[in-house]
MDAnalysis code that builds the backbone (N, CA, C; Angstrom):
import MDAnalysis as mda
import numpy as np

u = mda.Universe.empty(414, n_residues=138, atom_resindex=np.repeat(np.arange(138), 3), trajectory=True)
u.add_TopologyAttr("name", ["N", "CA", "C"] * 138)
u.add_TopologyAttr("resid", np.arange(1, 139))
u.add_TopologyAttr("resname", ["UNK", "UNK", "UNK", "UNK", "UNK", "UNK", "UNK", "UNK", "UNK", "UNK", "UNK", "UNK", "UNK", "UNK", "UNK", "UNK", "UNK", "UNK", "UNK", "UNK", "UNK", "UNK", "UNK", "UNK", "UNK", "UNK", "UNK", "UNK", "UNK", "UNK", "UNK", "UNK", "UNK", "UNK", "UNK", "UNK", "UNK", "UNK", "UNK", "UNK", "UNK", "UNK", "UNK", "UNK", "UNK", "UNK", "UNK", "UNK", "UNK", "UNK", "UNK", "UNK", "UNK", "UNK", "UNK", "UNK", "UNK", "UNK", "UNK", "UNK", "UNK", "UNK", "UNK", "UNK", "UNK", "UNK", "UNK", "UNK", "UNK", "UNK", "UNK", "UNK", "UNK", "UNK", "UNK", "UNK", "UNK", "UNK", "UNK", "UNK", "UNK", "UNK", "UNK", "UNK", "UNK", "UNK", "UNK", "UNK", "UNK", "UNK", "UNK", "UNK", "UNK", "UNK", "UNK", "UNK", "UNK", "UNK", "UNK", "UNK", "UNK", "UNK", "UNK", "UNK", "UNK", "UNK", "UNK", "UNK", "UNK", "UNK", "UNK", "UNK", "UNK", "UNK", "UNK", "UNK", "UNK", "UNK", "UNK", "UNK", "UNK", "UNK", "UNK", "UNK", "UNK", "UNK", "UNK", "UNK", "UNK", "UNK", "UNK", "UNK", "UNK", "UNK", "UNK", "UNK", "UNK", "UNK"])
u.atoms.positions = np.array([
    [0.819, -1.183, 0.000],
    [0.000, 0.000, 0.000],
    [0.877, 1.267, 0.000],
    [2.342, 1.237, 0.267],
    [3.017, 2.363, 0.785],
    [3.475, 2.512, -0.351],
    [4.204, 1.593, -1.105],
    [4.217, 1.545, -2.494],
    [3.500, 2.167, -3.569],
    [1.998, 1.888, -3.266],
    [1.167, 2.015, -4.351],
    [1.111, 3.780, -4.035],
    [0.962, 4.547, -3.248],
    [0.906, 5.932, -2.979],
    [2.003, 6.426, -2.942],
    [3.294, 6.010, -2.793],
    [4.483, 6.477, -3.085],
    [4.867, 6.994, -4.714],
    [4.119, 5.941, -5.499],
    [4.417, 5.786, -6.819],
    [3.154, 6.729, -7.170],
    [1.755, 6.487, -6.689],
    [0.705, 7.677, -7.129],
    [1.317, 9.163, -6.981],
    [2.039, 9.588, -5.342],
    [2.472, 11.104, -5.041],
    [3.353, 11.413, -6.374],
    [4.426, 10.298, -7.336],
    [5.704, 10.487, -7.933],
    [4.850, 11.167, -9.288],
    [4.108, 10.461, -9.490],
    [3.106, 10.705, -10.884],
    [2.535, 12.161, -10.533],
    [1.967, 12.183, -9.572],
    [0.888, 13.723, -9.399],
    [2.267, 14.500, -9.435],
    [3.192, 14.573, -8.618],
    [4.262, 15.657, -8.804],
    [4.786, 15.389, -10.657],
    [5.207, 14.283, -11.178],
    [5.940, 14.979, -12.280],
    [4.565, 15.524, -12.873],
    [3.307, 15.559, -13.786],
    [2.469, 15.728, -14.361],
    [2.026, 17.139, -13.599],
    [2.156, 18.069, -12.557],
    [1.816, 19.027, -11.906],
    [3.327, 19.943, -12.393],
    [4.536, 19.053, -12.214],
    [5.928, 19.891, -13.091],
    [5.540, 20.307, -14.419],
    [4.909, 19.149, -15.067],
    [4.671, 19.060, -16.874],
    [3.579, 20.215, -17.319],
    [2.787, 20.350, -16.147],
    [1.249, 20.802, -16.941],
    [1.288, 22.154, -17.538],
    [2.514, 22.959, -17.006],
    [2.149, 24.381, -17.414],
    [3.730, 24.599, -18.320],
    [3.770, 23.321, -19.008],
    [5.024, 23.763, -20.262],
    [4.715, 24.283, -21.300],
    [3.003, 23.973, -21.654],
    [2.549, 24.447, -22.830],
    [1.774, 25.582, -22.867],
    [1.584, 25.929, -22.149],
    [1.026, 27.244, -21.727],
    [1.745, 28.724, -21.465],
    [1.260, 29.789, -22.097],
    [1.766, 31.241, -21.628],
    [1.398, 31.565, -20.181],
    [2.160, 31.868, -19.785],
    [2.336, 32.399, -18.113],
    [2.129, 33.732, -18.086],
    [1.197, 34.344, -17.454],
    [0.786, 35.670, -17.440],
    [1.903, 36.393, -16.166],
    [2.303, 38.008, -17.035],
    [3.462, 38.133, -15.902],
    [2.698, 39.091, -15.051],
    [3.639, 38.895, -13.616],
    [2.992, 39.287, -12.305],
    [2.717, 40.612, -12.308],
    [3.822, 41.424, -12.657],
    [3.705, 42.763, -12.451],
    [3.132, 43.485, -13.685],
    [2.048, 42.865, -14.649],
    [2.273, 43.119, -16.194],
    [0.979, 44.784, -16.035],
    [1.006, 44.956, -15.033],
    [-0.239, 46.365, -14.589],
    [0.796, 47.546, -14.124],
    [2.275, 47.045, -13.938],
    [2.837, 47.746, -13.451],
    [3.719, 48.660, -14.422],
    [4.018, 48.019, -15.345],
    [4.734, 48.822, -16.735],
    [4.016, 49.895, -17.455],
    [2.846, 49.541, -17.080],
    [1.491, 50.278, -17.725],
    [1.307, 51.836, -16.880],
    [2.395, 51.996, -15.674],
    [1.926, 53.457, -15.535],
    [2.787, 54.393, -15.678],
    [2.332, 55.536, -16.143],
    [2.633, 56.863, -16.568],
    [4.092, 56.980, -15.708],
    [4.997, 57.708, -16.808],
    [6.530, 57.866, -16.220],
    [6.805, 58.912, -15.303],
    [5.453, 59.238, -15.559],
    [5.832, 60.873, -14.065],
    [5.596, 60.460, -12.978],
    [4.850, 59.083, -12.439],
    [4.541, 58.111, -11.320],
    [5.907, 57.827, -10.922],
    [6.561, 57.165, -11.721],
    [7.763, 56.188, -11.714],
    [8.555, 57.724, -10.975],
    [8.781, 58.843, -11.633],
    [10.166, 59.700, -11.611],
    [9.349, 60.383, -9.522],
    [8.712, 60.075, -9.051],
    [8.578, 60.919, -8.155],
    [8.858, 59.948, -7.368],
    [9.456, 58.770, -7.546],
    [9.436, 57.523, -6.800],
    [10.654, 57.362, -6.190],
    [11.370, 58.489, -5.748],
    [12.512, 58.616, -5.303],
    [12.181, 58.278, -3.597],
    [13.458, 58.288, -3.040],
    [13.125, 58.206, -1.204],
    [14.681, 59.469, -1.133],
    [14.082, 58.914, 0.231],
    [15.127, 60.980, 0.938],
    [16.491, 60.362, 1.019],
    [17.141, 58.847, 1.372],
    [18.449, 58.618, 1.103],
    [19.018, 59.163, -0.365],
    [18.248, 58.454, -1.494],
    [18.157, 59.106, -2.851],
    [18.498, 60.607, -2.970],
    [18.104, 61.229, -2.329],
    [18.087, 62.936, -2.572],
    [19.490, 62.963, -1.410],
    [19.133, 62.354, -0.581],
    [20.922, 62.919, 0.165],
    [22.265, 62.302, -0.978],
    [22.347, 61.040, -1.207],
    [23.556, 60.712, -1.998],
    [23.976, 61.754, -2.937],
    [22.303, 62.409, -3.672],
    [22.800, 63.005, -4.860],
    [23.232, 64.162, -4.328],
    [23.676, 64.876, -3.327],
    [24.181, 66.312, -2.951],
    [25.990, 65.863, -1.883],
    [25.598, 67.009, -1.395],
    [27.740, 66.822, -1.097],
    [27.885, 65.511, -0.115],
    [26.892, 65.273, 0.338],
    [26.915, 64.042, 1.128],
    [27.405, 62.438, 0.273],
    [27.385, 62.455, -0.682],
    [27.553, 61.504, -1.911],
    [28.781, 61.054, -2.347],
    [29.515, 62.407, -1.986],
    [30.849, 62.993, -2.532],
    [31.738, 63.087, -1.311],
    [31.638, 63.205, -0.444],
    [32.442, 63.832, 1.315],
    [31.825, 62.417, 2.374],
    [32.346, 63.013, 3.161],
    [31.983, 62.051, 4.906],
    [31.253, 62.994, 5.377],
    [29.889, 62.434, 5.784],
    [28.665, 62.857, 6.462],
    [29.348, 63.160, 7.705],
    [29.295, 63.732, 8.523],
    [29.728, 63.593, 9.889],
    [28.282, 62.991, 10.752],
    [27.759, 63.222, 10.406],
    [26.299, 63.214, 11.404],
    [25.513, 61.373, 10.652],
    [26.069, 60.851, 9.317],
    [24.850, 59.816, 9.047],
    [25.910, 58.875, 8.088],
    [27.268, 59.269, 7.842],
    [27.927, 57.837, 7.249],
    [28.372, 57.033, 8.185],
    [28.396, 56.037, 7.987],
    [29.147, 54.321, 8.342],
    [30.321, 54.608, 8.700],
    [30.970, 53.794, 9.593],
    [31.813, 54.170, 10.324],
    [33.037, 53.325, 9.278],
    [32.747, 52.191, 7.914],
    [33.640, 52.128, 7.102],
    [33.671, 52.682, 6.407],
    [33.298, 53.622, 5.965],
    [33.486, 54.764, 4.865],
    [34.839, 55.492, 5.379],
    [35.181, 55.601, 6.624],
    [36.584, 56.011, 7.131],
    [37.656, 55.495, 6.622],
    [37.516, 54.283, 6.139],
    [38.456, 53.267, 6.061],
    [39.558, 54.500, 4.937],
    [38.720, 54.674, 4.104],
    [39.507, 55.115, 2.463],
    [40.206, 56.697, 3.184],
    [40.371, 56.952, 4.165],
    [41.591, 58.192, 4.799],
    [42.250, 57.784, 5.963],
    [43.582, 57.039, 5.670],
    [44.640, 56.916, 6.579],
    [44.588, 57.686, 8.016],
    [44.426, 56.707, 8.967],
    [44.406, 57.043, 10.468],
    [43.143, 57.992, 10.923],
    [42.552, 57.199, 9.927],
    [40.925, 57.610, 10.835],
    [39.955, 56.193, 10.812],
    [40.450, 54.980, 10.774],
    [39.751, 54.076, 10.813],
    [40.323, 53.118, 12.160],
    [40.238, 52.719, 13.331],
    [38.775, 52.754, 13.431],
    [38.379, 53.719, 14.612],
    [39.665, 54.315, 15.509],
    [39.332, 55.295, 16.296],
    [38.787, 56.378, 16.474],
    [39.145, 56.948, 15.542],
    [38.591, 58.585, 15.306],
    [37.372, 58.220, 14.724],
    [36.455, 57.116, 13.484],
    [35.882, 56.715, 13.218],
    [34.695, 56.229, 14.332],
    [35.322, 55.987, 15.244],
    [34.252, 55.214, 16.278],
    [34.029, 56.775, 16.825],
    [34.955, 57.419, 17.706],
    [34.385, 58.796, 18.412],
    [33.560, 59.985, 17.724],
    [33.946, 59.944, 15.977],
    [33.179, 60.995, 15.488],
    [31.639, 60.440, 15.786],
    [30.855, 59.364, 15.493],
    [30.054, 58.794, 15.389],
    [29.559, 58.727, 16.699],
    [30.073, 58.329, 18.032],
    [30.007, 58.564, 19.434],
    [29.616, 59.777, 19.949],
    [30.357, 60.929, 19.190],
    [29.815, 62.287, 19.922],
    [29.131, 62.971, 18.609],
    [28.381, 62.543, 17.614],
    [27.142, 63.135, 16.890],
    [26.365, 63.690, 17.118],
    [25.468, 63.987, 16.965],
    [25.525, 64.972, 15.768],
    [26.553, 66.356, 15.975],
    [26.946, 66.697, 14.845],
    [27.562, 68.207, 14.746],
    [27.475, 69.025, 14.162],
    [27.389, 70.214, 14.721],
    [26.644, 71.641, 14.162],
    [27.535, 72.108, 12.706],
    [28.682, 71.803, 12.665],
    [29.685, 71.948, 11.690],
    [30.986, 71.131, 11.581],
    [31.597, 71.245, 10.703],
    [32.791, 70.571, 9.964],
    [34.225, 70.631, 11.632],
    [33.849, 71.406, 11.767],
    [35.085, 72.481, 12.563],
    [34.725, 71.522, 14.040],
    [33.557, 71.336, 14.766],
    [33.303, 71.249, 15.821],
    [33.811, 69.466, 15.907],
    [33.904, 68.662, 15.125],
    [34.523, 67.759, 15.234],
    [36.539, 67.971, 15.859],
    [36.353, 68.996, 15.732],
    [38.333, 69.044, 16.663],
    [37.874, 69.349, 18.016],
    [36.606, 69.643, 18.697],
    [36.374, 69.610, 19.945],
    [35.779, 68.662, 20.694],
    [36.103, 67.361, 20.010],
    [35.491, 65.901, 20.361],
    [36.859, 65.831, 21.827],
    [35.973, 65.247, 22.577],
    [36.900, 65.272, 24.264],
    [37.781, 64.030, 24.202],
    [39.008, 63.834, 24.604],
    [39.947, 62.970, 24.297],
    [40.379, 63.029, 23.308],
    [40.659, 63.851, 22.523],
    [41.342, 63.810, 21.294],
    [42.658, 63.503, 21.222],
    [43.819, 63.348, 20.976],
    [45.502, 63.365, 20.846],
    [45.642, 64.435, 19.814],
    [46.626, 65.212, 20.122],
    [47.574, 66.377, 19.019],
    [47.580, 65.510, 17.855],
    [48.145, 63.819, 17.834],
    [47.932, 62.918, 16.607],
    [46.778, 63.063, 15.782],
    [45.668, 62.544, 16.464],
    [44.027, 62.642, 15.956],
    [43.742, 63.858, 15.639],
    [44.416, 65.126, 16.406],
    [43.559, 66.567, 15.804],
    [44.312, 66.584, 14.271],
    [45.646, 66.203, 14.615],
    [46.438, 66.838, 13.096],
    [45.642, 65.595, 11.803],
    [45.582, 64.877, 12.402],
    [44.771, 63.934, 10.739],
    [43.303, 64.329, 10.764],
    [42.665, 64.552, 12.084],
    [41.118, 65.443, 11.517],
    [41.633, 66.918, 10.866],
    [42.286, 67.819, 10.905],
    [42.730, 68.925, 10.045],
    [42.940, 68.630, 9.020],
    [44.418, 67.800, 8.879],
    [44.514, 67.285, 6.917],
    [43.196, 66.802, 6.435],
    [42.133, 66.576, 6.925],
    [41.354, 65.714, 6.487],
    [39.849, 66.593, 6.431],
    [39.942, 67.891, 6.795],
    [38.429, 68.603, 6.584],
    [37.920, 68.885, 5.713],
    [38.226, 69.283, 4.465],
    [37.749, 69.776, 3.051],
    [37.486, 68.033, 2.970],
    [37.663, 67.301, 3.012],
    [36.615, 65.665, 2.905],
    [35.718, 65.560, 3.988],
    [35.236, 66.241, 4.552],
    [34.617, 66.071, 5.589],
    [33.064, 66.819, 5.085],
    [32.127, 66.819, 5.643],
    [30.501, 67.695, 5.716],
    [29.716, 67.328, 6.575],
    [28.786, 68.427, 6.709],
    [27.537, 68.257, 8.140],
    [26.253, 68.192, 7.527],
    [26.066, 67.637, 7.710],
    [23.951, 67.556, 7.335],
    [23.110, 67.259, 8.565],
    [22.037, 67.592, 8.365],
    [21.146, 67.039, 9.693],
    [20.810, 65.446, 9.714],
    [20.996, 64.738, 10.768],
    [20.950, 63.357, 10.707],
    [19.407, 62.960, 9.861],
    [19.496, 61.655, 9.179],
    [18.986, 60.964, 8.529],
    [18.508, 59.728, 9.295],
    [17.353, 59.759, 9.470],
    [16.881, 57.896, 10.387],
    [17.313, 57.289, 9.169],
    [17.761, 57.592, 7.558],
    [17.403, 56.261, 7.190],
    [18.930, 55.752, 7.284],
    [19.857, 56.297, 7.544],
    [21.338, 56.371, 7.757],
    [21.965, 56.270, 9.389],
    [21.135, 56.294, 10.188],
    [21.437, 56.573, 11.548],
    [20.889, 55.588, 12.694],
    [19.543, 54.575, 11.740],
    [18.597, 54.166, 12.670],
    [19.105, 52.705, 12.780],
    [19.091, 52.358, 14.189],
    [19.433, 51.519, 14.843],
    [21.427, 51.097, 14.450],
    [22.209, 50.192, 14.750],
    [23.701, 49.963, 14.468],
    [24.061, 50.069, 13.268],
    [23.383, 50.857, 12.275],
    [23.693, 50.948, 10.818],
    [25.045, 51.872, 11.022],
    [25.189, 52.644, 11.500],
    [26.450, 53.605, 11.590],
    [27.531, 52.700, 11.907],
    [27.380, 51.621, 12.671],
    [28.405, 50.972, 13.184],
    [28.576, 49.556, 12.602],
    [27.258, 48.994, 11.996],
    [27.469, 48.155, 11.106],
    [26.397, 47.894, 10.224],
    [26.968, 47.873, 8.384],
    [26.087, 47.968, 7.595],
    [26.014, 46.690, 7.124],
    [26.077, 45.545, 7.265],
    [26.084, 44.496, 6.804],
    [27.045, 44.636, 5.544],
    [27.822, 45.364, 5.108],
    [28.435, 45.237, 4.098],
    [29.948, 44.791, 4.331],
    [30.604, 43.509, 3.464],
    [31.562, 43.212, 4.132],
    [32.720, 43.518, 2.570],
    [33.837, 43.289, 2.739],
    [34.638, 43.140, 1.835],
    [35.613, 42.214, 2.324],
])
């Protein structure tokens, strides 16, 4: 008997694989191509609008990842962890008044300000350990 329904389930599965080879498959989203391109172009989100301005181009002080430091010598991972620790900042400048600093750390935050910028924090950049870890590995 275990047999005989073992071998019935084998049949219903291949013939349930087979049944829709000959047939056109209607596509899922096929209502979705169909709307107007001025729908589509407003379909931006607010990360979208931050990348595209100086934030895109520079180090957020207030909403990038703490590996984005990596790419300027002797700011990964210390100075990296404290900028992010004492956030938000009113300006570029107020990052040399982070407490504990070393004469070392001030002189590579100086070489390093014209790469630097302030924006007002972003939840979509800030919310929950994303600053500290983005799932992105290399």
């Amino acid at each position: 008997m275990k047999r005989l329904v073992g071998m019935v389930m084998a049949i219903a599965l291949a013939i349930g694989c087979l049944g829709g080879l000959g047939m056109a498959q209607p596509a899922i989203a096929a209502g979705f191509n169909s709307a107007p391109s001025l729908l589509l172009a407003e379909a931006r989100n607010s990360a979208d609008d931050k990348l595209a301005t100086e934030f895109g181009k520079k180090i957020d002080l207030n909403n990038t990842n703490v590996r984005a430091f990596t790419q300027y010598p002797g700011m990964y991972p210390n100075i990296a962890k404290m900028i992010i620790k004492y956030a938000p900042f009113d300006s570029v400048d107020d990052v040399l008044k982070m407490p504990g600093l070393t004469d070392r750390q001030k002189d590579i935050l100086q070489k390093n300000l014209d790469k630097l910028t302030v924006s007002a924090p972003e939840a979509t950049f800030v919310e929950g350990a994303d600053r500290y870890n983005n799932g992105i590995y290399r």
